[in-house]
N, C-alpha and C positions, 0 to 999 in steps of 0.2 A: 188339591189345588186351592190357594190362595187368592180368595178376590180382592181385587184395589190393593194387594200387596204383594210384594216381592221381597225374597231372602236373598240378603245381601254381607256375604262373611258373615252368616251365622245371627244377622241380626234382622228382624223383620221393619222395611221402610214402606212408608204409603206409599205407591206405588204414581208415579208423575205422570202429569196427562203429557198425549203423543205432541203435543205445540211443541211441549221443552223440548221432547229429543230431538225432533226436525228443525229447532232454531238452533240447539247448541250444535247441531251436525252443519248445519248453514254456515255456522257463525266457526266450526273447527276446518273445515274445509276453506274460509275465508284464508283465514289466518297462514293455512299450510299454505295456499296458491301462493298469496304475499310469499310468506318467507320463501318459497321457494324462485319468485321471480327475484326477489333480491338476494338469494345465492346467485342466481343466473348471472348477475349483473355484478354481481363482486368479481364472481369469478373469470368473468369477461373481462375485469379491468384489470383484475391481476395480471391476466394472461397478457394483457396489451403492457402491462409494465416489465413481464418476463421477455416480451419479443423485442421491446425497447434495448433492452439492456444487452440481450446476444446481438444487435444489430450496433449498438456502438461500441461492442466488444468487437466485433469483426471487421469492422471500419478502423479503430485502433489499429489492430493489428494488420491492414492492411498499408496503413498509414506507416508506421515501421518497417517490413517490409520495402516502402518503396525507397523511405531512407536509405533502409542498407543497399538497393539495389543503384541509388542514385554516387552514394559515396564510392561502390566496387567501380562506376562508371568513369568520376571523375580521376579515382586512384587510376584506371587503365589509362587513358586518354592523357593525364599528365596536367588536364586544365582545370580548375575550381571559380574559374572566374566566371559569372551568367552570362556578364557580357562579353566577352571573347570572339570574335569570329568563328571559332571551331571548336563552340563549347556540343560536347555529344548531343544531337538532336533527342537520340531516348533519355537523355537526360532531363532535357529542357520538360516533355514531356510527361517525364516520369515526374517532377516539380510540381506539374498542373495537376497530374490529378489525386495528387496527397494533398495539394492545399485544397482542392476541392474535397478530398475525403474527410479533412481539419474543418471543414466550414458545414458539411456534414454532421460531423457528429457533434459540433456547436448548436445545429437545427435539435438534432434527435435529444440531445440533452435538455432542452427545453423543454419539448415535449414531453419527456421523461417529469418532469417535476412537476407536469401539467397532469398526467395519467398517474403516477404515486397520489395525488393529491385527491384525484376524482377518486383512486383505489380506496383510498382513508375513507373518505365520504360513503361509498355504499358498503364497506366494508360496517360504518356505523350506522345507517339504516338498518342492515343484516342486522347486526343487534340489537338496534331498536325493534323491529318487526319482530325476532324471536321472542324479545318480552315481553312486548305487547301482546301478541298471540298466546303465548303460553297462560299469563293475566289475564286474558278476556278468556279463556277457556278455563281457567281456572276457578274462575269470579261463577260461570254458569254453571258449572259443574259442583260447586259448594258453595251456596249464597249465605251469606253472613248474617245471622241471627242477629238483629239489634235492640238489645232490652233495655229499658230502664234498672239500673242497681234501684233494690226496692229496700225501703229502709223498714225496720224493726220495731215493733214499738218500743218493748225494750231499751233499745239504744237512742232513743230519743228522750227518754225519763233518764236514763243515767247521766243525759250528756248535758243537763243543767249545770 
C-alpha cells in the first residue's frame, strides 16, 4: 500500500486531498444538471417547432380540401356567384371556414418563426453549456502548470 500516493496508468501521482474530489464532483454534477436542463429545453422547443409545422400542414391541407369541395358545389348547383340568391348555403359556408383556416395558419406561421427562433437560441446555449461544462471540468481535473521559461546562462553570454 501506497501512502499520500496513488498509481495512476502505471505512473505514481501525490495523491490529492478529498476538498478536490468533492469540488470537482460539485462542480461536474453542476455542469451535467445545466446541460441537461438545457437539452430539456431545446428539446421542448424543437418539439413546439415540430407540432407547429404538422399543425399548419393540416390546416393547408384542410384548406384545399375545402376548395375542391366548394368548387364540386358550385359545378352542381350551376352558380359561382357569392352573391346570388341561391348560391349553395354549404358553400357559403364551406368559404368561412377556409378563410378562417387561411387566417389560421397566417397566426401559426408567426408563431412558427417565433418558436424556430427561440429553438436556435437554446439550441446555442445547449452548446454553450456543453463547453463550458466540459472546460470547467476539464480546467479541475488537469490544472495548468505555469512556469517562468528560465533562461541559461549560456545563452545570455552568447547572446551579446
Amino acid at each position: 500500500m501506497i501512502s499520500r500516493e496513488t498509481v495512476f496508468h502505471g505512473q505514481v501521482q501525490p495523491k490529492r486531498p478529498r476538498s478536490w474530489s468533492r469540488g470537482l464532483l460539485k462542480i461536474m454534477i453542476e455542469a451535467v444538471n445545466s446541460t441537461q436542463n438545457q437539452r430539456f429545453e431545446y428539446e421542448e422547443k424543437r418539439q413546439q417547432v415540430n407540432d407547429l409545422e404538422l399543425m399548419i400542414a393540416d390546416f393547408r391541407r384542410m384548406a384545399n380540401d375545402l376548395d375542391q369541395q366548394i368548387k364540386i358545389e358550385q359545378q352542381t348547383s350551376g352558380i359561382s356567384d357569392v352573391n346570388h340568391f341561391a348560391y349553395p348555403t354549404f358553400a357559403r359556408a364551406a368559404m368561412t371556414r377556409r378563410d378562417n383556416l387561411r387566417s389560421s395558419v397566417a397566426e401559426l406561421e408567426r408563431r412558427l418563426d417565433r418558436a424556430r427562433q427561440e429553438a436556435l437560441e437554446a439550441f446555442e446555449q445547449l452548446k454553450l453549456s456543453e463547453t463550458a461544462g466540459g472546460l470547467e471540468a476539464h480546467r479541475q481535473v488537469k490544472p495548468v502548470a505555469r512556469r517562468k521559461p528560465q533562461r541559461h546562462i549560456g545563452s545570455l553570454a552568447g547572446g551579446r
